[in-house]
C-alpha positions in Angstrom: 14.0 -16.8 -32.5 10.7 -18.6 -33.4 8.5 -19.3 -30.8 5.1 -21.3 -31.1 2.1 -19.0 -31.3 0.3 -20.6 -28.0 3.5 -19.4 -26.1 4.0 -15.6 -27.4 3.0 -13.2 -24.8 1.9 -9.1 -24.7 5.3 -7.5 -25.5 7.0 -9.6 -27.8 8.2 -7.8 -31.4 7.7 -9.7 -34.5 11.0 -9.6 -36.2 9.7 -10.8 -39.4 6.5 -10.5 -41.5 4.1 -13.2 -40.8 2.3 -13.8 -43.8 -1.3 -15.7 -44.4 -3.4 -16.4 -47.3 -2.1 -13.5 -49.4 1.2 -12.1 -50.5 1.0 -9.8 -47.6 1.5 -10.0 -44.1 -1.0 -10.5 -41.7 1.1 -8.9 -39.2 4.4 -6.6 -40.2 8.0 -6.9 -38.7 8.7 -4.8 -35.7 5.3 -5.0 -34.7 4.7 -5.4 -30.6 2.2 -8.1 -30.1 -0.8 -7.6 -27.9 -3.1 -10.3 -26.5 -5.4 -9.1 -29.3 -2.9 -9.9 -32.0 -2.2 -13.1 -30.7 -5.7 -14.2 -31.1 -5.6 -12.9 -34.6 -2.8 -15.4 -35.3 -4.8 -18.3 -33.9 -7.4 -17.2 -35.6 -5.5 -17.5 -39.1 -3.9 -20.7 -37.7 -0.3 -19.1 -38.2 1.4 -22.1 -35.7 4.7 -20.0 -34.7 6.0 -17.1 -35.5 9.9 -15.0 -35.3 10.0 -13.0 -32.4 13.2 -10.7 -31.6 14.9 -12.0 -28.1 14.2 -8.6 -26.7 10.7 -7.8 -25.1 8.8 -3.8 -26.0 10.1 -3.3 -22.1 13.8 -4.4 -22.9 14.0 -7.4 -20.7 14.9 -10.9 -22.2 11.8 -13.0 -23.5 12.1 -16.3 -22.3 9.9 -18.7 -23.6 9.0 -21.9 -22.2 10.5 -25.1 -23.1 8.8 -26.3 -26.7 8.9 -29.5 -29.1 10.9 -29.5 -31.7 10.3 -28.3 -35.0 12.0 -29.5 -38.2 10.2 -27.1 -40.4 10.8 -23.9 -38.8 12.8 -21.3 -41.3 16.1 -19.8 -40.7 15.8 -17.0 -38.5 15.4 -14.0 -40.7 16.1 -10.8 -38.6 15.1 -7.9 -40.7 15.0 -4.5 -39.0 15.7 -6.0 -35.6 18.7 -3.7 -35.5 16.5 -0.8 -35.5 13.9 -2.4 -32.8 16.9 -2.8 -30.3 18.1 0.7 -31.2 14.6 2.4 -30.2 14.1 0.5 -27.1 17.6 1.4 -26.2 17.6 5.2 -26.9 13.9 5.2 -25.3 15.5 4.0 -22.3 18.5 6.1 -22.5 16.3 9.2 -22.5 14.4 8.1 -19.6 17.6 8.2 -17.6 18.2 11.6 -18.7 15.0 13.0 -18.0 15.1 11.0 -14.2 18.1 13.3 -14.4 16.2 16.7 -15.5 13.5 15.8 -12.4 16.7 16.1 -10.0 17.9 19.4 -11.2 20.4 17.7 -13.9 21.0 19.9 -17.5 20.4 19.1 -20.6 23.9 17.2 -22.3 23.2 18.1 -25.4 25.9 16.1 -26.9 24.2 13.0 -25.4 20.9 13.8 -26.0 22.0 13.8 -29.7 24.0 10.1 -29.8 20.4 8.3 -28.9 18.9 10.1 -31.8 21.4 10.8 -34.7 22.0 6.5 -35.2 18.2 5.9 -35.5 18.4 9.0 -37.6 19.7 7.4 -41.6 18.4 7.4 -44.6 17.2 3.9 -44.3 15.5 4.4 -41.9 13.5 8.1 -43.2 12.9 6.0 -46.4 11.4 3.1 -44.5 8.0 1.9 -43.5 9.5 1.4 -40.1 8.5 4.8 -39.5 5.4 4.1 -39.0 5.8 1.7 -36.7 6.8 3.3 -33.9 2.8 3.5 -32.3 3.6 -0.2 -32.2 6.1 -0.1 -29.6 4.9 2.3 -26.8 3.0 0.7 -23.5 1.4 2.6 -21.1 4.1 2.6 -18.5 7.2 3.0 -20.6 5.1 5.7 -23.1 6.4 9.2 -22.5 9.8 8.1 -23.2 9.3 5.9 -26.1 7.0 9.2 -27.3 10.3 11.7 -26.9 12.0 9.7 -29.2 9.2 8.5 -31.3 8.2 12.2 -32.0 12.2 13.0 -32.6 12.5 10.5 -35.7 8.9 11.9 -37.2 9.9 15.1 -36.9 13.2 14.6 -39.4 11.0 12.0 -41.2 8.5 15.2 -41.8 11.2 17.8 -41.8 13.3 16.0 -44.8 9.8 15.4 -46.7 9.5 19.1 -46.9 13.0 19.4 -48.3 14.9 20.7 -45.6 18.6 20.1 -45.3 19.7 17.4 -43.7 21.2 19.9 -40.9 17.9 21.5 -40.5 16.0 18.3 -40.5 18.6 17.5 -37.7 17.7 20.6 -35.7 13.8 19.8 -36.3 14.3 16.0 -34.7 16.6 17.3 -31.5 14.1 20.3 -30.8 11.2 17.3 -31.6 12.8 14.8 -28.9 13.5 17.9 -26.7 10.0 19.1 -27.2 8.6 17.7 -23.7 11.8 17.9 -21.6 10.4 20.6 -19.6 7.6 17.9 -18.4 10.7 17.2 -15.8 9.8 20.1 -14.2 5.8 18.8 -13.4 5.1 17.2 -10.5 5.4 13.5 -10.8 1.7 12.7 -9.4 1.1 14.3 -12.3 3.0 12.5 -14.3 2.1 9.3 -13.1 -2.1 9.5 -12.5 -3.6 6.5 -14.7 -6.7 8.5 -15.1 -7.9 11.8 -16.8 -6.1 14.7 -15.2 -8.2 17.2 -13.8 -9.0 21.0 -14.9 -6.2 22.2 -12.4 -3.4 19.5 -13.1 -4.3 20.1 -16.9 -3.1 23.9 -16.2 -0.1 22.7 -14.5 0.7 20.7 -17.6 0.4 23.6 -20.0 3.1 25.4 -18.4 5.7 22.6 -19.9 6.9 24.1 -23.3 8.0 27.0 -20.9 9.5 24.5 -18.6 11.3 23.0 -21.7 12.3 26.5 -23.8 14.1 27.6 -20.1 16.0 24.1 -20.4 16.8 25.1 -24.0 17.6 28.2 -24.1 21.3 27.8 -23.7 22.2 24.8 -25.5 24.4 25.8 -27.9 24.7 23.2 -30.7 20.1 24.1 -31.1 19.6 27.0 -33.2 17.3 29.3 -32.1 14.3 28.7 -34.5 14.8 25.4 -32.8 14.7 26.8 -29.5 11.7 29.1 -30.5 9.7 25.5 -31.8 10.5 23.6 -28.5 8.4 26.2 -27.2 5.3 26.6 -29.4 5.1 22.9 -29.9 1.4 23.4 -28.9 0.4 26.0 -30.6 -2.3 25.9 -33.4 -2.7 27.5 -36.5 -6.0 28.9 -35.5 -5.0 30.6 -31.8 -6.6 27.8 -29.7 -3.3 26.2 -28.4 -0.6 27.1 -25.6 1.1 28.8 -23.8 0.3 31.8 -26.2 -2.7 31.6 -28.0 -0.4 32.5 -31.0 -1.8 32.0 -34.8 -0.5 30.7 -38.0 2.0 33.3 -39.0 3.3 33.8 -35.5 4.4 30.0 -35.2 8.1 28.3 -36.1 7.9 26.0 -38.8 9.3 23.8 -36.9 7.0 24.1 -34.2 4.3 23.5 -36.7 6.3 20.1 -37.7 6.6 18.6 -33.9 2.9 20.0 -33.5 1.7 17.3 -36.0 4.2 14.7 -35.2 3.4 14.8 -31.2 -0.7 15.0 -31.8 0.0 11.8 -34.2 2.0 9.2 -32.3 0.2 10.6 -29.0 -3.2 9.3 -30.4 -2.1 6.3 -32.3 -0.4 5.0 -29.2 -1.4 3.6 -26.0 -1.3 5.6 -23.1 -2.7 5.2 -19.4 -5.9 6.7 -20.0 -6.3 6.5 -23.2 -6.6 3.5 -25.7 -4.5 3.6 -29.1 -6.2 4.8 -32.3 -5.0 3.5 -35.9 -3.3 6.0 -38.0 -5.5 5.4 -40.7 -8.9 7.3 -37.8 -6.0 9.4 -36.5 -4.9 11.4 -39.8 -8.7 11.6 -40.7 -9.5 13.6 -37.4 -6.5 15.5 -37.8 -7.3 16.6 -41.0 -11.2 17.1 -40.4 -12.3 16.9 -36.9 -9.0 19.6 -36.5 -9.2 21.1 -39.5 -7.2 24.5 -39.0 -5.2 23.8 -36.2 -2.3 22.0 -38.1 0.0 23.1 -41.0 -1.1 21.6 -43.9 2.3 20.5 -45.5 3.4 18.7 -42.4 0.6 16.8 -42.0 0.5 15.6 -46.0 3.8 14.9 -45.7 3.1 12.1 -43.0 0.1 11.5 -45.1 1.9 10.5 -47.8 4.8 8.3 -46.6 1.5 6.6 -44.7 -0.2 6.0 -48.0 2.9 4.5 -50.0 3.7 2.2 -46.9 -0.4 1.2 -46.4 -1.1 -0.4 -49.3 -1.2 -4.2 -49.0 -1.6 -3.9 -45.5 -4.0 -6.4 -43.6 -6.6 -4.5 -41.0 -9.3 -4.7 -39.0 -12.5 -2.9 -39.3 -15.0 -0.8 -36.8 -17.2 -3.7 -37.5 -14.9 -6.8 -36.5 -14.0 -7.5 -39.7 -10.4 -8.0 -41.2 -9.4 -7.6 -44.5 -6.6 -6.0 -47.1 -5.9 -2.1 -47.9 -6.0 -2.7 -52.1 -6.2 1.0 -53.5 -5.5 4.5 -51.8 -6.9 7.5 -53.0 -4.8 11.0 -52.7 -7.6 13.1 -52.3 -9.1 10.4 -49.6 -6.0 9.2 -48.0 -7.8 7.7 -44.8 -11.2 5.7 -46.8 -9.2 3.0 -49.3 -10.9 0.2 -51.0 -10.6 -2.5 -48.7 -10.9 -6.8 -49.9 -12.6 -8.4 -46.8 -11.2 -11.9 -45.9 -14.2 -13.7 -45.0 -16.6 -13.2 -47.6 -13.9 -11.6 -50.7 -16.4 -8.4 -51.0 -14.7 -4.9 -51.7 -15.7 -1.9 -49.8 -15.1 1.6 -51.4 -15.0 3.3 -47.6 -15.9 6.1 -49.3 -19.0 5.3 -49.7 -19.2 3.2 -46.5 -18.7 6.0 -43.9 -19.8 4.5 -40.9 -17.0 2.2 -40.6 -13.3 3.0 -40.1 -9.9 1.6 -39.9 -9.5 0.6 -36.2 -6.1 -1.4 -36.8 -3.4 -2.0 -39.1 -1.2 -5.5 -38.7 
């Protein structure tokens, strides 16, 4: 439905590009609107915009009465289908893990019909992947990250070739990954601030927590099994719960590794604000330099890059502007066309600033 920019509110989803000056959209489809946002499409003067009927939360958005327009556009709905389908199976898994907290087993048949439909080929060969940052909030986030981190790890798992039955495997043991966080105590679960040295410990003991819920599922292979449990491990010995190294960890493991620590720092959480994936795949790849497989994290890499070009962002600085050129060897410093005064930065050579936001 299209709804006038002074009355969209935190939460909606854009169901179609909103586009600006350019070709390209100042703000892509699927995207969850924040008060930020909406003061970016003010600020472009964009007077209404197609917003799915569905707030990030699930509940109906209801917007207030409005004059009528004559030249709004037919309703285009683009990939609303897969908006409702995430929000959905994010909400279905929460009832299953409320289920795990009370003792409940894993039903692995079910746990596999919320993933499997958001798991197609249109969707592993579409930008929507990347998305999925986009639609976690702070209160609904640990849900919306099982599944988030499910469909990157087959998105990751089918970029490294795998078979489409071992990419399977790699998305369940991805979505699975954090089950065992049923087991935690729900103050836990629930603080708003930084957890403490001692609550941090109690929060390490989850992969073991989520291998013992696991480890008799019978449609999971046992490599899959194996990964659910060294999910936070690192290459170089420094993760958890065994300190294990490179050659010691499950590929798989090494995929969900990579696929957790990305959506977990590009989305926002209670105590702890979003970071673009643009500053997020740069830290991985430097600032953690040796912790995570190489291959999984280029392959994310990649699919990023091919679906970044064209996009508009914002800067450290303030400023917005276009991604024009990507560079393989220097994936997260493009060449970037400022808005307000057309100049081209090579961030290469401007490395003081960073990509804080894509729209």
């Amino acid at each position: 439905m299209r709804v006038i920019t002074d009355y969209l509110i935190e939460g909606c989803i854009v169901s179609e590009d909103i586009l600006g000056r350019t070709e390209h959209p100042i703000i892509k489809k699927n995207t969850v609107l924040t008060n930020q946002l909406i003061d970016i499409l003010k600020l472009f003067l964009v007077r209404s915009v197609e917003v799915d009927k569905l707030l990030v939360n699930g509940t109906p958005f209801i917007p207030p009465d409005q004059p009528q327009m004559e030249q709004f556009s037919p309703v285009s709905i683009g990939n609303n289908d897969f908006t409702r389908l995430f929000l959905q199976a994010s909400e279905e898994y929460n009832k299953h893990f409320q289920m795990w907290q009370s003792g409940m087993p894993i039903d692995m048949a079910k746990i596999r019909l919320i993933l499997l439909p958001l798991l197609n080929e249109d969707v592993i060969n579409s930008s929507v992947i990347f998305s999925l940052h986009h639609f976690s909030t702070k209160e609904r986030y640990s849900y919306q990250h099982a599944v988030a981190v499910g469909l990157l790890c087959g998105y990751i798992a089918k970029k490294l070739q795998y078979s489409t039955g071992d990419a399977v495997q790699a998305a369940i043991a991805g979505i699975l990954a954090d089950c065992g966080m049923a087991k935690i105590n729900p103050r836990i679960l629930q603080k708003k601030t930084a957890l403490s040295p001692q609550e941090f410990e109690e929060v390490k003991n989850h992969p073991k927590y989520s291998y013992q819920m696991v480890h008799d599922l019978p449609l999971l292979k046992k490599g899959a099994k194996v990964a659910v449990l060294q999910h936070h491990e690192r290459l170089d010995g420094s993760g958890y719960p065994i300190s294990l190294k490179s050659n010691m960890i499950h590929p798989i493991a090494k995929i969900i590794a990579v696929a957790d620590t990305y959506h977990a720092m590009t989305s926002e959480r209670l105590y702890r604000k979003k970071q673009s994936p643009f500053k997020v795949l740069e830290m991985m790849q430097q600032d953690y330099f040796g912790k995570f497989d190489l291959a999984a994290l280029n392959a994310l890499s990649s699919g990023i890059i091919h679906f970044s070009i064209g996009s508009n962002i914002k800067l450290s600085n303030g400023k917005l502007g276009e991604v024009l050129f990507i560079s393989e060897k220097s994936p997260t410093r493009p060449l970037v066309k400022l808005f307000d005064s057309e100049e081209i930065l090579n961030l290469e050579e401007n490395i003081n600033l960073y990509i804080e936001e894509i729209y």
